[in-house]
C-alpha positions in Angstrom: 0.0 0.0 0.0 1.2 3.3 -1.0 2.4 5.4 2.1 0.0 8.4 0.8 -3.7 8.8 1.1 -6.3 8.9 -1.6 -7.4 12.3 -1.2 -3.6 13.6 -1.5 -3.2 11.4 -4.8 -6.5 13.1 -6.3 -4.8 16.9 -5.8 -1.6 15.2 -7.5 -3.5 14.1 -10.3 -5.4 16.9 -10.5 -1.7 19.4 -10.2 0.1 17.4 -12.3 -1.8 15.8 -15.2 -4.7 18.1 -15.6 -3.2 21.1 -15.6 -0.2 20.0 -17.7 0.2 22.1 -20.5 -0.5 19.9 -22.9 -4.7 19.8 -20.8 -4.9 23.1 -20.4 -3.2 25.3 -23.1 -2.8 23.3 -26.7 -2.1 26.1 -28.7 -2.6 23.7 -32.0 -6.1 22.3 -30.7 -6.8 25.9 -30.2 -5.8 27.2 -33.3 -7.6 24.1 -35.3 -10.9 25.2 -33.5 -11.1 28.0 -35.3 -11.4 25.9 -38.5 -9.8 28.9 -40.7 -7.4 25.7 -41.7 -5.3 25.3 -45.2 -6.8 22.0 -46.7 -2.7 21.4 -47.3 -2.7 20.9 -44.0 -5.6 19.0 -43.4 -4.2 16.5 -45.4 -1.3 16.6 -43.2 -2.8 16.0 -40.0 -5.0 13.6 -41.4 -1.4 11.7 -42.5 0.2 12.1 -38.7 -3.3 11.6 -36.9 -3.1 8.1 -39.0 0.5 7.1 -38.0 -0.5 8.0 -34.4 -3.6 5.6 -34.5 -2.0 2.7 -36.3 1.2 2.9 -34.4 -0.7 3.0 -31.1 -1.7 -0.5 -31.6 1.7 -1.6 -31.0 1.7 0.0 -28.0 -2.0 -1.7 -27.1 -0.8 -4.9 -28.2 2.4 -4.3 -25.9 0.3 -3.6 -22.8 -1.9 -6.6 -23.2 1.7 -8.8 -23.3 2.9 -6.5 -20.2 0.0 -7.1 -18.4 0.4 -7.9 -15.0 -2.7 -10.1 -14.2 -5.4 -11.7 -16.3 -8.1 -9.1 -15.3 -5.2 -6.5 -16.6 -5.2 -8.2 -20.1 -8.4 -8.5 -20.2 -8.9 -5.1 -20.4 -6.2 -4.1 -22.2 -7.6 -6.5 -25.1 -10.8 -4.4 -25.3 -9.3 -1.5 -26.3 -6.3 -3.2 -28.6 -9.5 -5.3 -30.4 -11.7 -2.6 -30.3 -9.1 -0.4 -32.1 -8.8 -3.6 -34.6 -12.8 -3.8 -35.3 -14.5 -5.8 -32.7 -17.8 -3.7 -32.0 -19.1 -3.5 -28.6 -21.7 -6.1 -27.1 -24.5 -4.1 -25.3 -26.2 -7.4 -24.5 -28.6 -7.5 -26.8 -29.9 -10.8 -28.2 -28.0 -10.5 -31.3 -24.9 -9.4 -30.1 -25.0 -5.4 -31.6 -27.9 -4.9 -32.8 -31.4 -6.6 -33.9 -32.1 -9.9 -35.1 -33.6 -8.5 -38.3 -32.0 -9.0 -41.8 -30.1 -6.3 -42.9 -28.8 -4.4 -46.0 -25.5 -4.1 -47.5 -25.8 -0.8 -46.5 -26.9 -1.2 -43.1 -24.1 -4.5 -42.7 -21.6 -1.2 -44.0 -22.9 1.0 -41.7 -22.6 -0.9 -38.5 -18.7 -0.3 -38.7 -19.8 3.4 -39.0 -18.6 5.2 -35.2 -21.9 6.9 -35.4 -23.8 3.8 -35.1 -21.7 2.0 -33.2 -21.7 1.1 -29.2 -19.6 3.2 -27.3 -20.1 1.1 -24.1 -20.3 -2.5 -23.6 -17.5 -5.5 -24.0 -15.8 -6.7 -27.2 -16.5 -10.2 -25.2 -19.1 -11.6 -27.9 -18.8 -8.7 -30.0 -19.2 -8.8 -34.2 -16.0 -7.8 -36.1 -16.4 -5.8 -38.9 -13.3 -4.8 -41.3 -15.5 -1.3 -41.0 -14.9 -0.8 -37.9 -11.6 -0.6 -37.3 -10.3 3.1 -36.3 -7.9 3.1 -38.9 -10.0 2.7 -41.6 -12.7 5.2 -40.0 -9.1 7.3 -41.2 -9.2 6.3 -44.2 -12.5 6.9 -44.8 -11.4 10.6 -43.6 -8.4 11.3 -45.8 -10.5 10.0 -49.0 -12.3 13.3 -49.8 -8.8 15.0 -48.7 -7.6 13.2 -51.7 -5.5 10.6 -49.6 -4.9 7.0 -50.2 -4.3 3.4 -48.0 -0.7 4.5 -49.3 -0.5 8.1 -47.9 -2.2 7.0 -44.0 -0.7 5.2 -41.1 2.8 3.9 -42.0 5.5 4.8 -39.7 7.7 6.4 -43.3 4.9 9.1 -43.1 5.5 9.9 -39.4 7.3 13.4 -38.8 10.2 13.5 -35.3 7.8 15.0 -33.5 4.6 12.1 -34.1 6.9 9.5 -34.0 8.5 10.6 -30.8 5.0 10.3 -29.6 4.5 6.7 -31.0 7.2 5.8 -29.2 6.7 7.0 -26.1 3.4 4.8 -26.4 5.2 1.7 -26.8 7.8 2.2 -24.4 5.8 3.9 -21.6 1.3 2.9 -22.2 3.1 0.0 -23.1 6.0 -1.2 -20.5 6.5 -4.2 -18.0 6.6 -2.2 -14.8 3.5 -1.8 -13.5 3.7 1.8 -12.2 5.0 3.0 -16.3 2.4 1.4 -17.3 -0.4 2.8 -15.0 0.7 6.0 -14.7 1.0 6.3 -18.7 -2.1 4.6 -19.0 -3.8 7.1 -16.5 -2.2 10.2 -17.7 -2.9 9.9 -22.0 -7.1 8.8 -20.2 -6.4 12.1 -18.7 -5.3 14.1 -21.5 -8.1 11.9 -24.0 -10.6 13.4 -21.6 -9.5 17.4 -21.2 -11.5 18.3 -24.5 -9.4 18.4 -27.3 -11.9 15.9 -29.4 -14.3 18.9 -29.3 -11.8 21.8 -30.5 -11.1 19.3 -33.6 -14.9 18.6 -34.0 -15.3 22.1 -34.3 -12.7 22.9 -36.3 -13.4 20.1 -38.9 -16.8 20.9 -39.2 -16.2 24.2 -40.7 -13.9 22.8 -43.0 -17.1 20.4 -43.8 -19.1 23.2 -44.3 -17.1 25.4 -46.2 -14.4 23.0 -48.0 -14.9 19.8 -48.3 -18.5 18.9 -47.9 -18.5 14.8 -47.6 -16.0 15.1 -45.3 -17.2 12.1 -42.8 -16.0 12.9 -38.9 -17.7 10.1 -37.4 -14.0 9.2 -36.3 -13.8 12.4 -34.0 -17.2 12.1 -33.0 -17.2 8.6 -31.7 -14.1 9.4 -29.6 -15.3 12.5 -27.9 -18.7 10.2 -27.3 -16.4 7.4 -25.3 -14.3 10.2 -23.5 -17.0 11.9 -22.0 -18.1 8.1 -20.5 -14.3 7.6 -19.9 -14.5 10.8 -16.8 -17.0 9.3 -15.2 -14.7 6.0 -15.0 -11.7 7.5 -14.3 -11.6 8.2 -10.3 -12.6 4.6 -9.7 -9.7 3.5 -11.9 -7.5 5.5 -9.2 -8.8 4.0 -6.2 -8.0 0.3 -8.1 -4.7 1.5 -9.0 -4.0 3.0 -5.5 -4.8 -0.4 -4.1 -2.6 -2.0 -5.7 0.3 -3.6 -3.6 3.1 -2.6 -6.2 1.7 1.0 -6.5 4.5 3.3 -6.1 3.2 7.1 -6.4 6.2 8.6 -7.2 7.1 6.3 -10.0 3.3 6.7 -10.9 3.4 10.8 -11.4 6.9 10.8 -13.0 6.1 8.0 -16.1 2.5 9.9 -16.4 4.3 13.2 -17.0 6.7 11.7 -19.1 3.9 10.3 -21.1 2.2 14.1 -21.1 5.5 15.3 -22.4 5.6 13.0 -25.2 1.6 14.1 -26.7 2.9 17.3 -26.1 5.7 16.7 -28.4 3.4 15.4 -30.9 1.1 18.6 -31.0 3.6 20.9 -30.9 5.2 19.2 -34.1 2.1 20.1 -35.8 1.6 23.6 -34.8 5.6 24.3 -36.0 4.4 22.5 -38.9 1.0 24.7 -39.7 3.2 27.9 -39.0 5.8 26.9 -41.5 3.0 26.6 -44.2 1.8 29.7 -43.1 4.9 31.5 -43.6 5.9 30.1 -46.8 2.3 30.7 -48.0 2.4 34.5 -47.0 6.4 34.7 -48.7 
């Protein structure tokens, strides 16, 4: 048992994760809100977004290898096969959905995020190539005039994403148990401080003005399971608190490591949006 109490790990949390800079002042997320965004460099975080959601499931699959019990695997496999294209069970009779016969369309659309659970177990889910995350992307990048070619290979990766990719695997996705949680805890953290919604916005102005079959189901579906992911949070804390090989100090300084690294990753792209603007205004 950790020699600190719960209510002294909260204000740590709360000090050093949520207001990290990275939570609390993303000049780039900012910036993207606005949606007043070059469709140059749409494209181009469309292409690093990719290579940070394909990469990342080296990292998931590392985590469920690293895990430290069966219960830890377990749940580290719902988000690695989630990420691959299992769709949540709700419980229903069928599995995801009604019994009834469905259309090609409909049997297309159940990959669709917008559709889809965002709750429930992968634990008699339906796979469906449609569902997996990365080729929501690639539904993205199509109307930007990107390819399977262009989207999610570690060649297309900038210092600055791949930095962050691998931070993933060697932090979210190490053999020490306190790396792992406190990486874990901190990138739920940062997942959950609102940055889905400042792309949302963003990207639906470039719908609207741009690029009109632009889908964003992607970045829609996400915020959805973030804003069920507060609620769980806390109650992850108290689990991980409990835990006889919890060491806090280990804990904070992996999870701010971690913060450092998505910082890394979003601060690439703002260098990289300025750069474009300059040469665009020479």
């Amino acid at each position: 048992m950790a020699a600190v109490s719960m209510d002294t790990l909260k204000e740590r949390v709360q000090q050093e994760f949520m207001e990290h800079p990275v939570c609390t002042s993303n000049e780039y997320t900012a910036w993207f809100a606005n949606g007043d965004i070059p469709l140059e460099h749409v494209r181009h975080f469309a292409q690093q977004f990719s290579v940070f959601s394909n990469l990342f499931l080296l990292a998931a699959l590392n985590r469920v290898i690293n895990a430290g019990s069966l219960e830890s695997a377990r749940e580290s496999k719902e988000i690695l096969m989630n990420e691959l294209g299992v769709i949540y069970n709700k419980g229903t009779a069928s599995g995801n959905g009604s019994g009834a016969a469905m259309s090609d369309d409909q049997k297309d659309r159940e990959g669709d995020p917008a559709v889809v659970a965002t709750e429930g177990t992968v634990d008699g889910g339906k796979f469906r190539f449609q569902a997996a995350h990365f080729e929501w992307l690639l539904r993205f990048g199509k109307p930007l005039g990107l390819t399977f070619d262009d989207m999610g290979k570690r060649r297309h990766g900038t210092e600055s994403t791949l930095h962050f990719c691998d931070e993933l695997f060697r932090l979210y996705g190490s053999d020490d148990y306190n790396e792992a949680m406190g990486a874990a805890f901190a990138v739920e953290n940062w997942a959950a401080a609102g940055f889905w919604k400042e792309l949302i916005a963003g990207l639906e102005k470039v719908k609207a003005e741009k690029v009109p079959d632009l889908p964003l189901a992607f970045f829609t579906w996400h915020d959805k399971i973030e804003e069920q992911h507060k609620e769980h949070v806390w109650e992850e804390l108290e689990e991980v608190f409990e835990h006889p090989e919890f060491d806090a100090e280990a804990f904070f300084r992996v999870g701010k490591e971690m913060l450092d690294g998505v910082k890394v990753f979003w601060d690439g792209l703002n260098a990289d949006r300025k750069e474009l603007e300059t040469a665009t205004a020479s």
